[in-house]
C-alpha positions as a printed NumPy array, in Angstrom:
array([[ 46.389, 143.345, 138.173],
       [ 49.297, 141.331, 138.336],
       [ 52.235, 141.84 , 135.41 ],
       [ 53.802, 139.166, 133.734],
       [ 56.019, 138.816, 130.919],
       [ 54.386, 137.475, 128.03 ],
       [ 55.31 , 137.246, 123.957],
       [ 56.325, 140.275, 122.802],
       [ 53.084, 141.641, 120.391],
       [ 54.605, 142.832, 117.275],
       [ 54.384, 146.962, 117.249],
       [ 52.055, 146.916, 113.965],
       [ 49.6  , 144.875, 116.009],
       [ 49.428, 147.317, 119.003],
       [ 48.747, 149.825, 116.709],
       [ 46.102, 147.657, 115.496],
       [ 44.786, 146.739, 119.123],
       [ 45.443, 150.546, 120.048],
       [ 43.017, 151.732, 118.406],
       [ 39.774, 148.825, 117.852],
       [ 40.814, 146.42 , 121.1  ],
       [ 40.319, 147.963, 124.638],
       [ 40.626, 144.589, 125.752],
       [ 43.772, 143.82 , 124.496],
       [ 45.419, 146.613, 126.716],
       [ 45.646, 144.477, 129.926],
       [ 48.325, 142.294, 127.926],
       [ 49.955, 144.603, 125.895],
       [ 50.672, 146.36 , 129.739],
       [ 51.954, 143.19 , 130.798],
       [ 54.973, 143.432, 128.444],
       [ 56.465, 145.879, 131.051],
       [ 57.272, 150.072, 131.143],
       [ 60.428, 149.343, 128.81 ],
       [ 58.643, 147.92 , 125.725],
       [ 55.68 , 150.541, 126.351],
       [ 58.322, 153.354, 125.968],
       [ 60.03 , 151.425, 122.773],
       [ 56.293, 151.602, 121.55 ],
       [ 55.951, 155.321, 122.215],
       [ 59.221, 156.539, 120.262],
       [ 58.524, 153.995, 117.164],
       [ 55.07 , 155.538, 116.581],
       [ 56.647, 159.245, 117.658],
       [ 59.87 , 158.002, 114.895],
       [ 57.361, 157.16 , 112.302],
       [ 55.366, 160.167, 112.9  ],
       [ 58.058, 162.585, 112.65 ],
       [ 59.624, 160.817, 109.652],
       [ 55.904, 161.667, 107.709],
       [ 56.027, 165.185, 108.607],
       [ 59.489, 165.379, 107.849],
       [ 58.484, 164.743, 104.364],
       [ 55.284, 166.813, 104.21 ],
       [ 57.464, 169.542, 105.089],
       [ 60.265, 169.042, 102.47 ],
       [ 57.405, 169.178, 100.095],
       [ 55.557, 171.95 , 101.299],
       [ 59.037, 173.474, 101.442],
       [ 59.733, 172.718,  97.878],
       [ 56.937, 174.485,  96.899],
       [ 57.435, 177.681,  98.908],
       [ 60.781, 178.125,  97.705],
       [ 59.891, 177.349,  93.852],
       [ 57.237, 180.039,  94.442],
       [ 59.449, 182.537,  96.421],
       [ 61.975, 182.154,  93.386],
       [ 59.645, 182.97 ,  90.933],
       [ 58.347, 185.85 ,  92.923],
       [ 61.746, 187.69 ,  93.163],
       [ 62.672, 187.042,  89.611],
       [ 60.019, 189.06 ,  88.199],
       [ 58.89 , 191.737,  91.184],
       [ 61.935, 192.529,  92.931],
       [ 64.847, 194.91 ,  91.296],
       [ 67.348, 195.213,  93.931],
       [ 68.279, 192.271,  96.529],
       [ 72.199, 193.26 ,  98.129],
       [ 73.067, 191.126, 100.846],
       [ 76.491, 192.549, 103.164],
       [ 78.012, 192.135, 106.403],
       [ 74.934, 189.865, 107.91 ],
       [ 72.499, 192.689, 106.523],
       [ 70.031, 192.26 , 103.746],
       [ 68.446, 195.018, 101.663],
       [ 65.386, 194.462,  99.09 ],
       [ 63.365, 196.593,  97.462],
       [ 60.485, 196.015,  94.791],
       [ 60.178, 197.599,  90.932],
       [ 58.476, 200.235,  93.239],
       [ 61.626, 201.029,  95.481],
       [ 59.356, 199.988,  98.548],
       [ 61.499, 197.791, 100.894],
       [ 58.23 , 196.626, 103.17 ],
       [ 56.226, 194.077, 101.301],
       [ 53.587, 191.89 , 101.306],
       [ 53.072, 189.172,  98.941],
       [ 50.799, 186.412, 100.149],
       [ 52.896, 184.27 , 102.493],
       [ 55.716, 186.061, 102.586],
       [ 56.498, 189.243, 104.488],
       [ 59.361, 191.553, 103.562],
       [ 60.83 , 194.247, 105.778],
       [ 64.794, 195.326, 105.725],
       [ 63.805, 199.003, 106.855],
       [ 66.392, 199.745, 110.142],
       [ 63.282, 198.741, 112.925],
       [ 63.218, 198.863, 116.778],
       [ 63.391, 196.855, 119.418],
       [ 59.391, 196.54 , 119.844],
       [ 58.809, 195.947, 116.068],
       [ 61.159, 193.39 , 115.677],
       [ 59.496, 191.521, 118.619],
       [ 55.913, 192.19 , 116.707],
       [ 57.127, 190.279, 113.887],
       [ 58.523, 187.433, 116.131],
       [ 55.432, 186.914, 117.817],
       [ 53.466, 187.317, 114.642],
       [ 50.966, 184.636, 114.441],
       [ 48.853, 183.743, 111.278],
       [ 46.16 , 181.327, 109.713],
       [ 48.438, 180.785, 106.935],
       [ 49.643, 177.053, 106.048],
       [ 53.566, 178.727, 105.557],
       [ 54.686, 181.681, 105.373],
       [ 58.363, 183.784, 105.455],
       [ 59.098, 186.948, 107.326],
       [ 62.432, 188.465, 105.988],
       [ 63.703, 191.33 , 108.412],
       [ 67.018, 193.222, 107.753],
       [ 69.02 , 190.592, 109.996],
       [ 66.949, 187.33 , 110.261],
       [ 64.153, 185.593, 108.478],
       [ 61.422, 183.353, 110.395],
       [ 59.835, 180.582, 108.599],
       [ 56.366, 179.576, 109.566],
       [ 54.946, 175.681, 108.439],
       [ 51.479, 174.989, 110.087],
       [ 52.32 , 175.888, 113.998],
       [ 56.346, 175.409, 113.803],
       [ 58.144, 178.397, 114.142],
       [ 62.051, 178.14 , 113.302],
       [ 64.084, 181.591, 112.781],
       [ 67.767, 181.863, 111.19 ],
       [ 69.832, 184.912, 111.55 ],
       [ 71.513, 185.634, 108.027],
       [ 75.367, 185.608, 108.976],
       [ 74.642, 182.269, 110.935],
       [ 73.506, 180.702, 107.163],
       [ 75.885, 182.17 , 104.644],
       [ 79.039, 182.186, 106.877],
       [ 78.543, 178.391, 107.149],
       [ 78.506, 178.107, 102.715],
       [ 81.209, 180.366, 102.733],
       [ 78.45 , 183.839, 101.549],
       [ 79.872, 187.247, 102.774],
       [ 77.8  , 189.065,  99.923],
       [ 75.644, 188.862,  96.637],
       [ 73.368, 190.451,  94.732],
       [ 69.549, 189.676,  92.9  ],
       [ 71.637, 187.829,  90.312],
       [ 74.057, 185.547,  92.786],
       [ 71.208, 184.957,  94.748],
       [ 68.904, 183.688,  91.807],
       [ 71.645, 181.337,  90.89 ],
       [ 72.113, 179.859,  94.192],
       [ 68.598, 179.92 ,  95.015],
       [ 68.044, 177.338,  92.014],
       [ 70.499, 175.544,  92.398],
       [ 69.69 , 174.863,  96.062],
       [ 66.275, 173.803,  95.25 ],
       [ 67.231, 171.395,  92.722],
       [ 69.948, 169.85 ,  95.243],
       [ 69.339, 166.302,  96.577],
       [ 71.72 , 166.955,  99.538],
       [ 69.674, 169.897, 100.817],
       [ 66.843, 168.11 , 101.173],
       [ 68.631, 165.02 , 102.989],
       [ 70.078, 167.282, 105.308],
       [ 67.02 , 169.53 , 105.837],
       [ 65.07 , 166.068, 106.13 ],
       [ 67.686, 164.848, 108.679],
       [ 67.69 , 167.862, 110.806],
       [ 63.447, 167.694, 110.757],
       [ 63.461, 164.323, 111.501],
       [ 65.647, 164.999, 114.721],
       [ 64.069, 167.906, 115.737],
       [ 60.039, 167.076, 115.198],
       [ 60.861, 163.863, 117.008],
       [ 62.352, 165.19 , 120.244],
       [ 59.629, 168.196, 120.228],
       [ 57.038, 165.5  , 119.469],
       [ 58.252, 162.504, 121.79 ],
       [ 58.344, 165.485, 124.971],
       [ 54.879, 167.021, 124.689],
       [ 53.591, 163.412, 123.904],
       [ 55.491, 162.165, 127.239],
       [ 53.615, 164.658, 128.633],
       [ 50.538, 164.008, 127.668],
       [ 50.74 , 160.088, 128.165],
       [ 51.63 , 161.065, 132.308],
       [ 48.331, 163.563, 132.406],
       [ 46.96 , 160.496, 131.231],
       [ 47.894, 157.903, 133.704],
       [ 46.709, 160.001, 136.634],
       [ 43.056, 160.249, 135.077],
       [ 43.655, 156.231, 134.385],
       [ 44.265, 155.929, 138.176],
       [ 41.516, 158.201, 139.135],
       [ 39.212, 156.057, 136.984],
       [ 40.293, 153.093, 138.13 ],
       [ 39.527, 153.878, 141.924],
       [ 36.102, 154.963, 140.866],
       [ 35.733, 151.874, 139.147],
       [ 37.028, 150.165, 142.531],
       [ 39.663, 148.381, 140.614],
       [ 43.05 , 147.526, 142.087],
       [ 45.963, 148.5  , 139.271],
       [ 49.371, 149.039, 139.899],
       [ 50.44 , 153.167, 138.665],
       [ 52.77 , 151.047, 135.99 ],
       [ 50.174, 149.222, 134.398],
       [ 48.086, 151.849, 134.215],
       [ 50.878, 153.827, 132.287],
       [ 51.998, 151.405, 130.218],
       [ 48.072, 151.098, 129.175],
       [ 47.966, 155.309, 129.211],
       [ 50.729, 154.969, 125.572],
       [ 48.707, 152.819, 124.223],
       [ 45.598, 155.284, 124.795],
       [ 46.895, 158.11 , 123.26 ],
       [ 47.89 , 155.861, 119.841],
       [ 44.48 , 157.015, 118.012],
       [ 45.002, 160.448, 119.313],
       [ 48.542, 160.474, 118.059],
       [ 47.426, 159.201, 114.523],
       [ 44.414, 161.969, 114.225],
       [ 47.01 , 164.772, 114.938],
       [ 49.222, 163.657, 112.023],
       [ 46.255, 163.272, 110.222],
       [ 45.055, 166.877, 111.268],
       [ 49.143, 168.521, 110.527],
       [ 49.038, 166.91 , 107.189],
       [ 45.853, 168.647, 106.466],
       [ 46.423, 172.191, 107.699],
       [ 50.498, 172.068, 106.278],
       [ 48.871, 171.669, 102.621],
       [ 45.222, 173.572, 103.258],
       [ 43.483, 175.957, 105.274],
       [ 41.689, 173.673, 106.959],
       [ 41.489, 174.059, 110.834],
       [ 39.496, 172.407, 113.894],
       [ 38.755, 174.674, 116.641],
       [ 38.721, 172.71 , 119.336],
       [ 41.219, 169.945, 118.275],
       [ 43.383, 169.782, 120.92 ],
       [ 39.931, 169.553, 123.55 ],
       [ 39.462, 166.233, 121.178],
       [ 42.941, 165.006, 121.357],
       [ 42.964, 164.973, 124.874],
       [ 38.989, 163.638, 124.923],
       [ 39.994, 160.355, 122.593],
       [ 42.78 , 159.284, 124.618],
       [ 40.997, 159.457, 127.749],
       [ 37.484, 157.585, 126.515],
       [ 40.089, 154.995, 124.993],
       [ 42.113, 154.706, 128.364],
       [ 38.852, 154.374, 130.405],
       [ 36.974, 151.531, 127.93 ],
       [ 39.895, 149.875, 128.832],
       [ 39.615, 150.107, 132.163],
       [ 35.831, 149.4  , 132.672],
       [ 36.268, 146.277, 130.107],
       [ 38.551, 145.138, 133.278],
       [ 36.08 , 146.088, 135.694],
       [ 33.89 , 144.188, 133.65 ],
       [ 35.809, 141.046, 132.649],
       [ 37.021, 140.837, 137.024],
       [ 33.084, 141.052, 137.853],
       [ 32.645, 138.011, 135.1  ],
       [ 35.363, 135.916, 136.975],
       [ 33.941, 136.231, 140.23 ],
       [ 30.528, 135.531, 139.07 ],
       [ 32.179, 132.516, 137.087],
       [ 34.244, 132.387, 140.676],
       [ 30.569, 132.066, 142.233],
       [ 28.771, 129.395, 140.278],
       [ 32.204, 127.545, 140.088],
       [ 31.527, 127.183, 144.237],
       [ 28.268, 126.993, 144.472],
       [ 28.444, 123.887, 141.663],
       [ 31.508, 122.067, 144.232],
       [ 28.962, 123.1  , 147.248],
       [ 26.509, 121.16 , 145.563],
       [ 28.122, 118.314, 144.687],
       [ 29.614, 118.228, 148.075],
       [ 26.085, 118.099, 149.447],
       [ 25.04 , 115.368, 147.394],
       [ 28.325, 113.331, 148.403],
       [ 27.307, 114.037, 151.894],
       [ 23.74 , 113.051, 151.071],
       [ 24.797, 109.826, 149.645],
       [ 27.051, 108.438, 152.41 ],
       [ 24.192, 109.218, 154.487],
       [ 22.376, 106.782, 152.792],
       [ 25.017, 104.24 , 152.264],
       [ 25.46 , 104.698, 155.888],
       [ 21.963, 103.937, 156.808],
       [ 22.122, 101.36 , 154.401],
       [ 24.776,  99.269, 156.242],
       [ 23.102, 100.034, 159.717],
       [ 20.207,  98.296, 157.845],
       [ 22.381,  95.191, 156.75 ],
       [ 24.38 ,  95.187, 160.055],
       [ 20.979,  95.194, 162.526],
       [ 19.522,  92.456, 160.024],
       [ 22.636,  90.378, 160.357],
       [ 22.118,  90.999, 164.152],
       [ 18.672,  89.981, 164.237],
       [ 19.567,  86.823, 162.163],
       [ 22.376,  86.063, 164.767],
       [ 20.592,  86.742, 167.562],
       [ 17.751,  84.287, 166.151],
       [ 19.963,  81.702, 165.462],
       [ 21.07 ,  82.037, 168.764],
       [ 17.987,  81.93 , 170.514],
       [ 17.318,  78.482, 167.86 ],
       [ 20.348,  76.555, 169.21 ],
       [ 19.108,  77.287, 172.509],
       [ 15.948,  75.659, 171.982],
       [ 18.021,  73.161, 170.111],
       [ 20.08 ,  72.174, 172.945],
       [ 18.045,  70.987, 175.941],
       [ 16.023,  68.126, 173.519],
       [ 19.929,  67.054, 172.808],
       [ 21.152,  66.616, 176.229],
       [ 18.18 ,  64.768, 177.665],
       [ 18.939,  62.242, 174.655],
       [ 21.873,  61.798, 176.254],
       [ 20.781,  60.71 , 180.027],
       [ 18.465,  58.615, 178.231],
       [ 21.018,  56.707, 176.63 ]])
């Protein structure tokens, strides 16, 4: 398969041909390795903008929810020297309240590390320890140690009332959300654009695999350049699928088995299609010869008979000659004994 520069396809299109036009792939590989990789981190860019935003507003609502929660069940929040202390109209400092887990107790080394690699069904959820809190949205994981937060807005210490305050006026601020959004953005897209990268290069080896089964020549570029357009549908379903489970419960067991499954049944239809469309042109190839083998015969076939045909005309013109001849001899003896008559 042969690469040549052709129009550039507008990126909403490949999208388009991604996902319902196997046969399209051949051209959109064409376009070269640089313009497949512009492709990948566009959809990757769009895809991290669109969680970006789920996340601000599943974030919204966590906080709105978390404020509400310590207004009216917690009676003592002091916050000193990078260490926070809470504890409930009970006096219990370890709580649990739906997605968000409270602990400032003075804990090892091995329950600190419990919490860390704490994993849950939950959509969100917050685990507050005595130094650091870890915040949990779908299968992120991001943790911030206290002092690292407050020393950066200028926070050495407050109290349940300071931190009410603050809390609310956070929430309601544009710029923390811009800046949140920003960092997201930046983040979910290098995260994203890696493990996709990834993905795309396990790809292209089970393209070339398939192709030698197929007993198709293809250049390793082609083939990825043809392996990011593959994974497009697969790409879509997962945002799809993150959306779902940031906001619900929902979950797929075997999701990323059917990630990796569409990507692969999209690379090879695209592959067989060229199996299928180089077996057409050499069949087209075939009748194409056997049509000029033809008509070659019947040229052949015809000078042949325009050939005998002039043999015809030229040993009738003999024969004629040869009888004139053979006339004027007869001719010529009656003529000369005219003469010695005479």
């Amino acid at each position: 398969m042969e690469e040549e520069i052709i129009v550039n396809i507008p990126k909403y299109k490949k999208i388009w041909y991604s996902i319902t036009k196997f046969e399209k792939y051949p051209e959109m590989a064409t376009e070269g390795v640089g313009r497949a990789f512009s492709y990948l981190a566009w959809i990757i860019f769009m895809f991290s903008i669109i969680m970006a935003i789920g996340f601000l507003i599943e974030f919204n609502i966590f906080a709105k929810k978390g404020l509400n929660y310590i207004e009216k069940n917690f009676s003592e929040i002091n916050y000193k020297n990078g260490e926070l202390t809470i504890k409930t109209t009970d006096n219990e400092s370890k709580i649990s309240a739906g997605n968000i887990l409270i602990n400032t107790e003075d804990l090892s080394e091995n329950e600190i590390s419990e919490y860390e690699n704490k994993t849950s069904l939950a959509k969100s959820e917050a685990i507050m320890l005595k130094n650091k809190v870890y915040f949990k949205f779908g299968e992120q994981t991001t943790s911030f140690s206290y002092i690292d937060i407050l020393e950066r807005l200028e926070i050495k210490e407050f109290d349940k009332t300071t931190l009410v305050n603050m809390l609310t006026k956070q929430i309601n601020s544009p710029k923390v959300y811009i800046v949140y959004g920003l960092a997201l953005v930046i983040y979910l897209f290098i995260s994203y654009f890696i493990s996709t990268l990834i993905d795309v290069l396990m790809l292209s080896l089970f393209g070339l695999i398939t192709s030698i089964i197929a007993k198709i020549q293809m250049r390793y570029r082609a083939i990825f350049n043809m392996s990011v357009y593959a994974i497009t549908l697969s790409t879509i379903l997962q945002l799809i699928y993150s959306l779902v489970t940031l906001f619900t419960d929902f979950n797929i067991k075997y999701f990323d088995f059917m990630y990796s499954a569409i990507s692969f049944v999209c690379l090879a239809a695209a592959i067989f299609m060229i199996k299928s469309d180089f077996i057409k042109q050499q069949i087209e190839m075939m009748k194409v010869i056997e049509i000029k083998k033809q008509e070659q015969q019947e040229e052949q076939k015809e000078k042949k008979e325009e050939k005998k045909e002039e043999e015809k005309e030229d040993n009738k013109e003999e024969n004629n000659k040869k009888k004139d001849e053979k006339k004027d001899e007869k001719e010529s003896p009656d003529i000369e004994g005219q003469g010695s008559n005479a």
